[in-house]
N, C-alpha and C positions, 0 to 999 in steps of 0.2 A: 179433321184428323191431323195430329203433327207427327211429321216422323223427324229423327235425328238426322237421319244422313238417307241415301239414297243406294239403296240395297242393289246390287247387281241383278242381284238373282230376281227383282219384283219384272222384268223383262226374260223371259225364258222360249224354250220350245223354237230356237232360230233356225228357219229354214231358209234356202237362196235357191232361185233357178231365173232363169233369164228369160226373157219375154221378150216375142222380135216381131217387123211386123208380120201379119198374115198373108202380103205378097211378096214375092222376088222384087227386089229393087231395079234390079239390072248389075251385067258386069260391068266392073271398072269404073265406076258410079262415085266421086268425089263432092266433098261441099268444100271449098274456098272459104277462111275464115277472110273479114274485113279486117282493116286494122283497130277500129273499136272491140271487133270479139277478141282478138290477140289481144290488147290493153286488158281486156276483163280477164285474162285466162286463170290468176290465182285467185279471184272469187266464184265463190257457190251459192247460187240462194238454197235458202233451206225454207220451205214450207209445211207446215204442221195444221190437219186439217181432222177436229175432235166431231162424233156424228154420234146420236143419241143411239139407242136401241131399239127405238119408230125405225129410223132411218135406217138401219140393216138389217133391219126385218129380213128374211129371206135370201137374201144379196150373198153367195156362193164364190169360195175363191176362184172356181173356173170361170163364172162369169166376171169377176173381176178381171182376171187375166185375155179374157176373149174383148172385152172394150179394149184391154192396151194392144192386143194385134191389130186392131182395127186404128186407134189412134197412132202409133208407130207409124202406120201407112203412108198418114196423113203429115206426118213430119219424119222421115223416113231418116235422116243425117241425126237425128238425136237416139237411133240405132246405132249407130257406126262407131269406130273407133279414131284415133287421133293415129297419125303417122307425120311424118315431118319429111318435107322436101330435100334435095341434095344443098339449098343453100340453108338449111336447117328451120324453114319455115313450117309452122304447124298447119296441116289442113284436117280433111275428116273423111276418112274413105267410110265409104256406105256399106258398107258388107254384111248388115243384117244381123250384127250377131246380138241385136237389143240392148233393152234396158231390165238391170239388173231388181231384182223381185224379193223381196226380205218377208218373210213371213212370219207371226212373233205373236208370244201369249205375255198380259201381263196380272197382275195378282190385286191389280187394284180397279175400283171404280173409276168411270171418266171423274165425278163431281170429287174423290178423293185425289185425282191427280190434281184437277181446277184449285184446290183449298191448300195446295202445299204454300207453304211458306219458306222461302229461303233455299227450298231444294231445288223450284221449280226447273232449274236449267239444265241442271245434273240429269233428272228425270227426259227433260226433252233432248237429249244427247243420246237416249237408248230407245226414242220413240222416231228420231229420224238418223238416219247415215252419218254416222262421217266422215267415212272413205271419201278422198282426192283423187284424184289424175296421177297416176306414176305408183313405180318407181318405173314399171311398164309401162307405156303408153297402150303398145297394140292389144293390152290385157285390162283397159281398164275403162267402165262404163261413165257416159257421160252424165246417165241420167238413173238412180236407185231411186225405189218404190219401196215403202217399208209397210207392212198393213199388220197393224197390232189388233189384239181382239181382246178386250177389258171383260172382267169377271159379270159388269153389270149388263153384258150384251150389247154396249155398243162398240165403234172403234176407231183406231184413230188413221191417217193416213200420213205419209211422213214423205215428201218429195226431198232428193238430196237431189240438186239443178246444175250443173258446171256453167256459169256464170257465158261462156265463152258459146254458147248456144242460144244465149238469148236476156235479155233482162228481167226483174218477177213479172212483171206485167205480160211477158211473151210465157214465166211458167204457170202464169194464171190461166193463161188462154191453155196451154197444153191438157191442164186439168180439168177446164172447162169443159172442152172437146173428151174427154175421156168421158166425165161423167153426161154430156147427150146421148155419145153411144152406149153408155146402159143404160139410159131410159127408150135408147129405143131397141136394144133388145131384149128389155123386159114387156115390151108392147108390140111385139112380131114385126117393126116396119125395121128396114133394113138401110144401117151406118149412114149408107151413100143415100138416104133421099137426105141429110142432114144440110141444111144450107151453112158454108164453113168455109173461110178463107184460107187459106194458107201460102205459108211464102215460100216458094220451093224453087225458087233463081237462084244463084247463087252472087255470090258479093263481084260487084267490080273494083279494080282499083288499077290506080293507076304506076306506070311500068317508071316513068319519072316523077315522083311527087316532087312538090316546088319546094323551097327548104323552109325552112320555120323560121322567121324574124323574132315572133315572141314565143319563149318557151308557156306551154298549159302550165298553169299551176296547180292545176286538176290530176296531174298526173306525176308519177313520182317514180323512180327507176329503182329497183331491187339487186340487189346482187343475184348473180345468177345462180338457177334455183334447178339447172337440167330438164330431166325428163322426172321429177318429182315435185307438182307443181302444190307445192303448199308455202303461205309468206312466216317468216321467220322473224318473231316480233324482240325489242330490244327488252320490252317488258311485258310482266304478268295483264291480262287484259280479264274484264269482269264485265259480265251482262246482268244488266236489270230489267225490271217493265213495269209500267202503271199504265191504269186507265184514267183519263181525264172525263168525265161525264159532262154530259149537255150543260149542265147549268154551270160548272166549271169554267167549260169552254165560255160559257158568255160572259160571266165572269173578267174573263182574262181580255177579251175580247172589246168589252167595254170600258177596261181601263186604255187598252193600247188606239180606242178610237177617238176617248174622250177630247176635244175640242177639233176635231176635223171635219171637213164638209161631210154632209151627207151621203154625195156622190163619191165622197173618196172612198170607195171599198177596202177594208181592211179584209184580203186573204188569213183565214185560221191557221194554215200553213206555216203560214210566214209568221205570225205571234208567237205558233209554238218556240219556232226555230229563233226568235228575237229571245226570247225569255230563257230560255235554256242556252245557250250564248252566250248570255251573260251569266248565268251561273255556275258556267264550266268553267269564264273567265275570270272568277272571281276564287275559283280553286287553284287556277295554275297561277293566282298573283306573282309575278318575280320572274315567271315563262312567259310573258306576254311579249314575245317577239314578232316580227313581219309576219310570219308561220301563223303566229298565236290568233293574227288580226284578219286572216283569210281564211275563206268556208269554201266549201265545194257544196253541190246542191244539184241533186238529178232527181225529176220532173218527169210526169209524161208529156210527151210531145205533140200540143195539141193539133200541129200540121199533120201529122202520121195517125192512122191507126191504130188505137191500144188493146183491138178485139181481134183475133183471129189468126196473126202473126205472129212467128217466132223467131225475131232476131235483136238486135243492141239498138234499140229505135227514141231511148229517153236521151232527156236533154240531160248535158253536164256543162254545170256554169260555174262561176268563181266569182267569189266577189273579196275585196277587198279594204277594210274602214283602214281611213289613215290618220288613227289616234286610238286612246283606250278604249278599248271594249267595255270594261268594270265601269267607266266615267260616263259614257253614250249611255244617253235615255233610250230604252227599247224602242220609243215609236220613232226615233231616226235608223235605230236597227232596221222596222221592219220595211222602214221606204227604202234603205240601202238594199235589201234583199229581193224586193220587188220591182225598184226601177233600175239599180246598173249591175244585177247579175251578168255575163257575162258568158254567151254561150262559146265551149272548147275545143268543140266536138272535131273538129275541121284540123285543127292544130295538133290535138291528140294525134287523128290518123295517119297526118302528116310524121310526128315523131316518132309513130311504131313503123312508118314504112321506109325510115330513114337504112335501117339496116335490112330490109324484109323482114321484119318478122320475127325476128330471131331475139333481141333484147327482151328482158321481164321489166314488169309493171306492177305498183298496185293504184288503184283510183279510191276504192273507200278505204279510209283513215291516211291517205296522205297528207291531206288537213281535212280538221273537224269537216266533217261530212253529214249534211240534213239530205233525208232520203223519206218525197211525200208516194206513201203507196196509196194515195187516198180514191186514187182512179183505177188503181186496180181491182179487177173484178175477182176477189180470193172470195166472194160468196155467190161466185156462180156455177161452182159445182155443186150438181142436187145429187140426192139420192133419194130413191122413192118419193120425190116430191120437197123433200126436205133438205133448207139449206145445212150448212154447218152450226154446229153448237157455237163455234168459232175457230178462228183460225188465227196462229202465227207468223209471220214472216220475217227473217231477216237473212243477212246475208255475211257468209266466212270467209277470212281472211282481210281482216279490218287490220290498217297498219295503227300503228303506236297513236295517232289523232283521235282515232274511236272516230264512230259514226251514233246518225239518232236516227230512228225510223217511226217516223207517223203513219197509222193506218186504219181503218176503222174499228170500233170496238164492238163490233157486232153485224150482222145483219140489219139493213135498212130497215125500218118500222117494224122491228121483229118484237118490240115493245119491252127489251132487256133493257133492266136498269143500267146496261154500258152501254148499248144500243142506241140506234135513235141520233146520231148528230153527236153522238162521243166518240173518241180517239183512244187509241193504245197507242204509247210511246214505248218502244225500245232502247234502249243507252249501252251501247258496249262503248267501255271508258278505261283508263290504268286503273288498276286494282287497288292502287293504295291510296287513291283519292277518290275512288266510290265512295264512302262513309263521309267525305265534306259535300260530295257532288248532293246528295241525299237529303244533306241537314240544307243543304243551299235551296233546293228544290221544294223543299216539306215548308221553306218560308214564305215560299209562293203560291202554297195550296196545294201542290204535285205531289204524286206519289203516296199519298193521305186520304184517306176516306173516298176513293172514288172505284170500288167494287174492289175485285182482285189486287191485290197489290204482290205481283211477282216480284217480290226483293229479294 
């Protein structure tokens, strides 16, 4: 099916009510942002999560809403609201008042939405939130739930995430944890035999940080933005997506390994992120400044657990080439990206906690930003047994550099032809050089023949 444009009205029947957890938290009950959740506070991950008409067979908005009192519990501060201390520091008092609950009919098939072409982002704009943080703080949820219901009976689920709660990997786990407790109360055993981690300390930091010799270049300071936490870009910004299929990937893969040892493991990651690198840098020819020549690159953290916990636990690293990007052979891109990234993490926290707190940030698109969600578990929420048809991810308030987001293109061995050992790449980029970024890409095979092409 083509449509021209993307009808308001194909999203209707919007209802809201707010979902808190099922116990009393306690009074006077605060969570303490760290200084990484402050740095993340004007991004939001957005997850989009399409489930067949097998998989909601049966499945009742009240039981929907009965797993999120149960999960709430279990992460009790992504109930809460934001309040800000007397030296203007943000924290999160616990007060139960939930996460906000969107309920919504839309006029089309799941497989008609999957086939759009060219609308596709418009369309996921009305299938997930996109309310921010502010202009109120004590009025505004950190965490929206949107649950569409498609003509064809199945539906989609739409996580709108405040970035400052946690990174996708921690809102992977959230939804994780939601979809156990409806399989187990759809099988009478109850939430709490659930075995399930959760981080529920709250941050330390420290009362004199040491000062910063080198500033992050991971990190990039905003003008200030109040109690309306949305980033203010200089220019128009455009999203695309393609699938890169298994045989693509190897492809690419075997060019970027061709005459290296054996044992020299070529990370997929990092080929992506070499290759698209240079094709971003082959559009901004004549902007290829210090800026132009350094990436940021957040990772999960293979010291840390990426299952269970909800807080800012990926790596952010920076790396820097010092010469053309357009002129470097990808396969020294990908050993630059692999051997002197350069973790920030420490420095960042150091420079939000220079003032407490109080300064704005943004970390994706302060420069080009590669973002692997390839260890995120986005296909571990079931329902009746059944993974996702698939799932989206990325993340809002990308500054003027744009970000790329690698992540699986399917379910593991779920036997789809995106499936199986192929990637979805994301590209929010400036808008008026999406149409070279595209013709750069399609000459490396991307974006072309590899299932869906959400252009």
């Amino acid at each position: 099916m083509v449509f021209t444009k993307v009808d308001q009205d194909l999203v209707y029947g919007i209802k809201l009510s707010s979902v808190g957890p099922g116990r009393v938290t306690g009074s006077d009950v605060v969570h303490d942002l760290s200084g990484m959740d402050i740095a993340m506070k004007l991004h939001y991950v957005k997850g989009l999560y399409f489930f067949s008409s097998q998989a909601a067979k049966g499945l009742t908005l009240p039981r929907f809403k009965e797993a999120v009192f149960e999960c709430c519990c279990d992460f009790y501060y992504t109930s809460g609201r934001l309040r800000r201390s007397e030296s203007g520091r943000p924290y999160i008092k616990c007060n139960d008042c939930g996460a906000r609950f969107i309920e919504a009919h839309c006029d089309m098939t799941i497989d008609e939405c999957l086939e759009m072409k060219g609308f596709y982002f418009d369309l996921q704009k009305l299938l997930v939130s996109q309310q921010v943080i502010g202009p109120e703080l004590t009025f505004s949820p950190p965490v929206l739930i949107q649950f569409t219901q498609f003509k064809c009976g199945g539906i989609s689920l739409g996580l709108s995430w405040a970035h400052l709660l946690g990174d996708a990997f921690s809102a992977a786990n959230f939804m994780n944890r939601w979809g156990q407790i409806m399989a187990a109360v759809g099988s009478n055993n109850t939430p709490a035999n659930l075995q399930y981690k959760s981080n529920t300390h709250d941050h330390e930091r420290s009362k004199n940080p040491p000062p910063v010799h080198d500033e992050p270049l991971s990190l990039k300071w905003v003008d200030p933005v109040g109690d309306h936490w949305i980033v203010s870009n200089n220019c128009r910004m455009d999203t695309f997506s393609f699938h890169i299929t298994a045989s693509q990937l190897a492809t690419l893969h075997s060019e970027i390994s061709a005459g290296r040892n054996r044992n020299d493991q070529v990370p997929i990651f990092e080929t992506i992120c070499a290759i698209i690198w240079k094709c971003i840098a082959k559009v901004k020819l004549g902007e290829e400044t210090a800026q132009a020549r350094t990436v940021t690159i957040c990772k999960s953290d293979p010291r840390k657990p990426t299952k269970g916990f909800v807080t800012n636990t990926q790596t952010i690293s920076s790396v820097t080439l010092d010469s053309s990007v357009t002129e470097t052979d990808p396969k020294r891109l990908v050993t630059l990206l692999v051997n002197e990234a350069v973790d920030e993490r420490i420095r960042m926290e150091e420079v939000v906690e220079r003032d407490d707190g109080v300064s704005d940030f943004i970390v994706y698109g302060a420069n080009l930003t590669f973002v692997d969600l390839e260890e995120a578990d986005l296909y571990g929420f079931e329902l009746n047994g059944y993974k996702p048809d698939l799932v989206y991810c990325t993340v809002n308030g990308v500054g003027d550099e744009g970000a790329v987001f690698v992540l699986p293109a399917g379910p593991e061995g779920s036997g789809q032809t995106n499936g199986g050992g192929g990637r979805m790449v994301t590209i929010i980029f400036k808008e008026n050089l999406v149409p070279e970024l595209k013709t750069e890409l399609a000459k490396k095979g991307l974006g072309q023949g590899g299932g869906h092409d959400l252009t």
